[in-house]
PyMOL Python script that loads the backbone (N, CA, C, O; Angstrom):
from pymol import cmd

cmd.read_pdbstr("""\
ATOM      1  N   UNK A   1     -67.684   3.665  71.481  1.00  0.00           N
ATOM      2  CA  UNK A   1     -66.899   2.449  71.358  1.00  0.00           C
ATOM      3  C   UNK A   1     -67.665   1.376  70.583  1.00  0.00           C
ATOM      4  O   UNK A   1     -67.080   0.587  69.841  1.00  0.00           O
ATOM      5  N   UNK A   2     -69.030   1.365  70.779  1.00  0.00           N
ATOM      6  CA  UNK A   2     -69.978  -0.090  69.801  1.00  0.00           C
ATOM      7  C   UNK A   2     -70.053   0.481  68.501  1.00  0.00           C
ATOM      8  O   UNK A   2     -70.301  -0.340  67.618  1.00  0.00           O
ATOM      9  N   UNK A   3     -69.865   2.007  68.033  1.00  0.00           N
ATOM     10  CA  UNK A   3     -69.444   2.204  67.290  1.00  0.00           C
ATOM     11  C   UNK A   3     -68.399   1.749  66.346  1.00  0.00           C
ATOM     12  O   UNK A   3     -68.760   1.293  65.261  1.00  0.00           O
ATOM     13  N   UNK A   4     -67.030   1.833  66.668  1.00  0.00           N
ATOM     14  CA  UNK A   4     -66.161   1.203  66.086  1.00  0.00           C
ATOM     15  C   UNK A   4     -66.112  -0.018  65.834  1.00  0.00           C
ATOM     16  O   UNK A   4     -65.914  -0.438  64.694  1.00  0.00           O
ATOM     17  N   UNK A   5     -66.378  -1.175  67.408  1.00  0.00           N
ATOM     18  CA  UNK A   5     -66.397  -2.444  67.023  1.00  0.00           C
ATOM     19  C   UNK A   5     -67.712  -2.465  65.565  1.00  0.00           C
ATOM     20  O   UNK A   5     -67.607  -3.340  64.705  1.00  0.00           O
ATOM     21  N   UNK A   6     -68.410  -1.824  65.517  1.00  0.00           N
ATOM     22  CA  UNK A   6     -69.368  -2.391  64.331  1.00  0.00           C
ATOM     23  C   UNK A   6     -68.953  -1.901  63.002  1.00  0.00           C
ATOM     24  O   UNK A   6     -68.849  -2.541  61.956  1.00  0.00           O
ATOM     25  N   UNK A   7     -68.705  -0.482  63.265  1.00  0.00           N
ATOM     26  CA  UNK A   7     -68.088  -0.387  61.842  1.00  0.00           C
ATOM     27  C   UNK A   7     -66.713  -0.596  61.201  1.00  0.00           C
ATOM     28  O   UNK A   7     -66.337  -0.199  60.098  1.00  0.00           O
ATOM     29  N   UNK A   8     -66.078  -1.261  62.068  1.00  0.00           N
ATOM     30  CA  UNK A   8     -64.713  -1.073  61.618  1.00  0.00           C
ATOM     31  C   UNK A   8     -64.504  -2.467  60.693  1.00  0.00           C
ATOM     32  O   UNK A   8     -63.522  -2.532  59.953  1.00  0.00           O
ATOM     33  N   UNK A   9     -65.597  -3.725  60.775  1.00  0.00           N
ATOM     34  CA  UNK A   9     -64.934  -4.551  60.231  1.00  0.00           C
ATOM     35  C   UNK A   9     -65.858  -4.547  59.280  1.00  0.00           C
ATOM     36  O   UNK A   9     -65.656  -5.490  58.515  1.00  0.00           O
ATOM     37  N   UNK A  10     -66.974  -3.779  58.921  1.00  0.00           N
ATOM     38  CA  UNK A  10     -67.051  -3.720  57.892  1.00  0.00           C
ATOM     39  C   UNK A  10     -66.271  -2.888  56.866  1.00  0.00           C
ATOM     40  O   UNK A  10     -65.928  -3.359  55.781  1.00  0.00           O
ATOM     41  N   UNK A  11     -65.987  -1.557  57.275  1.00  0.00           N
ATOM     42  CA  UNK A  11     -64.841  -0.891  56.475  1.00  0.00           C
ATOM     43  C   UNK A  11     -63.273  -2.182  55.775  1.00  0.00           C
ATOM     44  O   UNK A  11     -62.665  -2.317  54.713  1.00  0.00           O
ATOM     45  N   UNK A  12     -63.255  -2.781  57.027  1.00  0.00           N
ATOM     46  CA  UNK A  12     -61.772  -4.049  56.006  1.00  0.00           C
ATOM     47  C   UNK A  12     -62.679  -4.633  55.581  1.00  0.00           C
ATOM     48  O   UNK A  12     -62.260  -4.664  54.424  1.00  0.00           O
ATOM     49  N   UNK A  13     -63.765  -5.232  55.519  1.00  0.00           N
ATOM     50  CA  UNK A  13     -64.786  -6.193  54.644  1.00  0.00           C
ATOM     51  C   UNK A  13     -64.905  -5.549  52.922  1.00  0.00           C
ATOM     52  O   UNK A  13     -64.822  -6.109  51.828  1.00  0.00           O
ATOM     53  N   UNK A  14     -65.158  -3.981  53.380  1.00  0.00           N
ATOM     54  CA  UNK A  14     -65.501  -3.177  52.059  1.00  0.00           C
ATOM     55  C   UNK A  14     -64.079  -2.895  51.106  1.00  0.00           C
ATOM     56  O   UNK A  14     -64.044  -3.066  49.887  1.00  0.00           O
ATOM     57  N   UNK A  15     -62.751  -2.353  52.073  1.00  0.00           N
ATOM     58  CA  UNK A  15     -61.546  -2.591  51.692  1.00  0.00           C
ATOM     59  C   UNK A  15     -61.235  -3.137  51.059  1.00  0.00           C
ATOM     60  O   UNK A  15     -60.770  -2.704  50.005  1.00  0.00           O
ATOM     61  N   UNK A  16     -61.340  -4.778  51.435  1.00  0.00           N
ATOM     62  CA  UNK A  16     -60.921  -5.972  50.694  1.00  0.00           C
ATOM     63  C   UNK A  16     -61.593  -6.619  49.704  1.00  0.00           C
ATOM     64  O   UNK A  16     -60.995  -7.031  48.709  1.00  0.00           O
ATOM     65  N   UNK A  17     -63.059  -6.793  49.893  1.00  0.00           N
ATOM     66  CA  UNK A  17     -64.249  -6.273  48.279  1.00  0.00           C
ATOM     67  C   UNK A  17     -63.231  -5.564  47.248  1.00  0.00           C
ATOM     68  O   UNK A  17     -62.682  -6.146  46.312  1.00  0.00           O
ATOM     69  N   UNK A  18     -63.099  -4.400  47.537  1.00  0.00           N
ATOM     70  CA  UNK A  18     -62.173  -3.146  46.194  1.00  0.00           C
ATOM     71  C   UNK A  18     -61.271  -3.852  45.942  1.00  0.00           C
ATOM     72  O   UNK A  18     -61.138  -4.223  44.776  1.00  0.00           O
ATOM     73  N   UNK A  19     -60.155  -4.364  47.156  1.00  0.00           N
ATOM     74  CA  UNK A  19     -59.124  -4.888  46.198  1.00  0.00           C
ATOM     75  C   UNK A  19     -58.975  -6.260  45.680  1.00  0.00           C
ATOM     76  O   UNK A  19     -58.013  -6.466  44.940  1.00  0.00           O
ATOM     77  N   UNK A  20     -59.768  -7.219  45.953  1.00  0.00           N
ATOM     78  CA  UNK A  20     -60.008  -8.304  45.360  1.00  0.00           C
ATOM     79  C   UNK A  20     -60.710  -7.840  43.924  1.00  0.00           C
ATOM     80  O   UNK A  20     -60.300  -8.627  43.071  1.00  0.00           O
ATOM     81  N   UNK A  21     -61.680  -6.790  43.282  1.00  0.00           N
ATOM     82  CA  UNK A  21     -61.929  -6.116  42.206  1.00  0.00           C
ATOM     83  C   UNK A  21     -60.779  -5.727  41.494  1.00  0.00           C
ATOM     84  O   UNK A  21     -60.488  -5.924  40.314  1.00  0.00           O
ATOM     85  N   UNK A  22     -60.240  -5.212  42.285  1.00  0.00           N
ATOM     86  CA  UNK A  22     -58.917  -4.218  41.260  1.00  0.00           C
ATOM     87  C   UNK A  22     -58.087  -5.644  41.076  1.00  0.00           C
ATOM     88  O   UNK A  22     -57.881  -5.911  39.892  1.00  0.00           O
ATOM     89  N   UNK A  23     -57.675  -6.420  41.844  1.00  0.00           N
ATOM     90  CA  UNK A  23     -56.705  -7.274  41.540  1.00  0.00           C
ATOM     91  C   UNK A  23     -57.418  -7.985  40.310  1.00  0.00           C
ATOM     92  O   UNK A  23     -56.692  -8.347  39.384  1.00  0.00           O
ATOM     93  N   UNK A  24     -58.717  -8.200  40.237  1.00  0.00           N
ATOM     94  CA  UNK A  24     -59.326  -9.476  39.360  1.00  0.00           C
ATOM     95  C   UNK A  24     -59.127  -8.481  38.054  1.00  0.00           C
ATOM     96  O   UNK A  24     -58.312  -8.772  37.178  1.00  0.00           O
ATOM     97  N   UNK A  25     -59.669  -7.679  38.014  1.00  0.00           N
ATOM     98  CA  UNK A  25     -59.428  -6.670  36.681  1.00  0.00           C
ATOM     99  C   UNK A  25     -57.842  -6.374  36.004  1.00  0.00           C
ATOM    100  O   UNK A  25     -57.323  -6.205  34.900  1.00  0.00           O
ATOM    101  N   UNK A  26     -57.556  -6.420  37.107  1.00  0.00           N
ATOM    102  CA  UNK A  26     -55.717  -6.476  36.856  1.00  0.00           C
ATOM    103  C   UNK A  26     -55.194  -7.805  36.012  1.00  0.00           C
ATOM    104  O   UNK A  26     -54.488  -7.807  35.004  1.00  0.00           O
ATOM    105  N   UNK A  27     -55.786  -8.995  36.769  1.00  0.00           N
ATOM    106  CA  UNK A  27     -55.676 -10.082  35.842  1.00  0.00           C
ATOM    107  C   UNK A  27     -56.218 -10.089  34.819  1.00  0.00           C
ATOM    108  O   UNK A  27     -55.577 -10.578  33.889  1.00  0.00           O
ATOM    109  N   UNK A  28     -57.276  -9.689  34.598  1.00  0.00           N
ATOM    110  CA  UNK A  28     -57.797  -9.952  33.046  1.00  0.00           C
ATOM    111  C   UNK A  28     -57.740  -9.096  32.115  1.00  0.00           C
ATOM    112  O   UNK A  28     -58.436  -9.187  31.104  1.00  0.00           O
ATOM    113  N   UNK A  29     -56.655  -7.868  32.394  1.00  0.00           N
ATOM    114  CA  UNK A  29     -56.211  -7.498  31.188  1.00  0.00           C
ATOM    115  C   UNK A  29     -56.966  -5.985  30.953  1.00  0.00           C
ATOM    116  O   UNK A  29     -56.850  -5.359  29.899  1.00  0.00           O
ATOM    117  N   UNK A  30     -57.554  -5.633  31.817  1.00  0.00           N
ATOM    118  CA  UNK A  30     -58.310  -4.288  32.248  1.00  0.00           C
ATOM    119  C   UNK A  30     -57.997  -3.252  31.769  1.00  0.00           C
ATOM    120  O   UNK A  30     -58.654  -2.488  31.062  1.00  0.00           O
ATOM    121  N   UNK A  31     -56.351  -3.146  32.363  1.00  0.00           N
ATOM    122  CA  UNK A  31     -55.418  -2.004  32.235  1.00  0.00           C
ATOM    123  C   UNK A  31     -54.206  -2.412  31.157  1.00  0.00           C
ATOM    124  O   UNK A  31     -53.146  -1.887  31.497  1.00  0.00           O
ATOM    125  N   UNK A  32     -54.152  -2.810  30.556  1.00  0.00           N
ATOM    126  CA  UNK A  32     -53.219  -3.283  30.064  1.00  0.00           C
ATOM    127  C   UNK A  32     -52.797  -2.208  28.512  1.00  0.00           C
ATOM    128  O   UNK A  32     -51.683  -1.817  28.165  1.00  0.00           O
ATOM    129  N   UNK A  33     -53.669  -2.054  28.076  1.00  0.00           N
ATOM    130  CA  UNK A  33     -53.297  -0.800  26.709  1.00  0.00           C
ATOM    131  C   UNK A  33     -54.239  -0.017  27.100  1.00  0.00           C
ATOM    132  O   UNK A  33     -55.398  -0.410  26.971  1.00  0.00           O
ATOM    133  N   UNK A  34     -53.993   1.170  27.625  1.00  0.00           N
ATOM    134  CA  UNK A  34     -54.562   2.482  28.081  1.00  0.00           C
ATOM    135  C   UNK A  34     -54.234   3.680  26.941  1.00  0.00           C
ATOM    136  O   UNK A  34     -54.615   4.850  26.950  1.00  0.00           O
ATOM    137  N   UNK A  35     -53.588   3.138  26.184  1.00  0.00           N
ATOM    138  CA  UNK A  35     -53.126   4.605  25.224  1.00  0.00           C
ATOM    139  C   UNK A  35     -53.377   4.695  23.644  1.00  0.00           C
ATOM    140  O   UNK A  35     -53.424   5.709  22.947  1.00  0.00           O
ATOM    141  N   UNK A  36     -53.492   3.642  23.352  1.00  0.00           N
ATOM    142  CA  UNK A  36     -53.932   2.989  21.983  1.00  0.00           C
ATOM    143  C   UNK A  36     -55.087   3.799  21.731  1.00  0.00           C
ATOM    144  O   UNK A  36     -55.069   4.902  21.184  1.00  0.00           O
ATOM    145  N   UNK A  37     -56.763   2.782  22.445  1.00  0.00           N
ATOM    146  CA  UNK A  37     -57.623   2.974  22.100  1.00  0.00           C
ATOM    147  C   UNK A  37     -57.805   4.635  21.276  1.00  0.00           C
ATOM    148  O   UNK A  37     -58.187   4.945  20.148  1.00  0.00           O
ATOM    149  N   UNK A  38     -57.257   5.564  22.637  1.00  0.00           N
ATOM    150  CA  UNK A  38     -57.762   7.174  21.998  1.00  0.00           C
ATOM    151  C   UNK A  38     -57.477   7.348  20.389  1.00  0.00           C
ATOM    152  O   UNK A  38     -58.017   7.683  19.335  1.00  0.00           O
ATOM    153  N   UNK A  39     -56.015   6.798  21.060  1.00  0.00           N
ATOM    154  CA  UNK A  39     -55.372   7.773  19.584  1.00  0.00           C
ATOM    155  C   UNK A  39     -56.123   6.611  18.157  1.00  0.00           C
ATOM    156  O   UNK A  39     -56.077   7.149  17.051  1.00  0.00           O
ATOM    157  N   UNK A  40     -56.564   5.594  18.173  1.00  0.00           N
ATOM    158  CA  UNK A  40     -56.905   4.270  17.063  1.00  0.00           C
ATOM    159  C   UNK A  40     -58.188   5.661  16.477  1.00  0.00           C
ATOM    160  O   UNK A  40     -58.640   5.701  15.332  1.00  0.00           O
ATOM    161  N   UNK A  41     -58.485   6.493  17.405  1.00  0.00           N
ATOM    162  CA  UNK A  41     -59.996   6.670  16.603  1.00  0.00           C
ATOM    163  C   UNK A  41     -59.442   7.655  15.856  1.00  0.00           C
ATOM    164  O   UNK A  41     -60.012   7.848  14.781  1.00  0.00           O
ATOM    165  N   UNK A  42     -58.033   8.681  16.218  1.00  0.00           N
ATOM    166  CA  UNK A  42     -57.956   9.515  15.519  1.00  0.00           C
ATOM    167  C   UNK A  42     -56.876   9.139  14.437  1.00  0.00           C
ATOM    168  O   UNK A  42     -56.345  10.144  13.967  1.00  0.00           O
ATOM    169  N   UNK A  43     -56.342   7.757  13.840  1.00  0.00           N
ATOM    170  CA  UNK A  43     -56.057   7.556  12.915  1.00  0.00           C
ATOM    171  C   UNK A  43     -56.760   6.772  12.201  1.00  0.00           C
ATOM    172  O   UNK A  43     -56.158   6.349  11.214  1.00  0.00           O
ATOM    173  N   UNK A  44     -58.113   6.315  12.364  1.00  0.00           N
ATOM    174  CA  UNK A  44     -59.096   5.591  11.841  1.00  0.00           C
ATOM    175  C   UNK A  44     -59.842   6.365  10.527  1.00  0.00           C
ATOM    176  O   UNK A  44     -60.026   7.578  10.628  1.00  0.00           O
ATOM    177  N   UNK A  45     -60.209   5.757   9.467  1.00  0.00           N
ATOM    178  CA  UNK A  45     -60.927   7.298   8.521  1.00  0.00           C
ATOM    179  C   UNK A  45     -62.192   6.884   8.377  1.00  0.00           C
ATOM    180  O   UNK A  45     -63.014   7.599   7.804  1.00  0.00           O
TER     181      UNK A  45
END
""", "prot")
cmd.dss("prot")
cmd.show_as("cartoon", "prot")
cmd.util.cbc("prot")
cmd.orient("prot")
């Protein structure tokens, strides 16, 4: 049981770390053209 109480709030601590990351990356444009880049190199000469 002192088990859980200790690790459990770090697991939502670590949780919410990731998604405060993914959300901030989300805002700034991270993901936003995923398909371009590849193909730019193979019409590039």
């Amino acid at each position: 049981m002192n088990g859980i109480i200790f690790l459990l709030p770090i697991a939502l601590a670590l949780g919410a770390s990731f998604l405060v990351a993914f959300l901030f990356a989300v805002k700034n444009g991270q993901f936003d053209d995923l398909d371009d880049p590849p193909e730019r190199i193979l019409r590039e000469e």
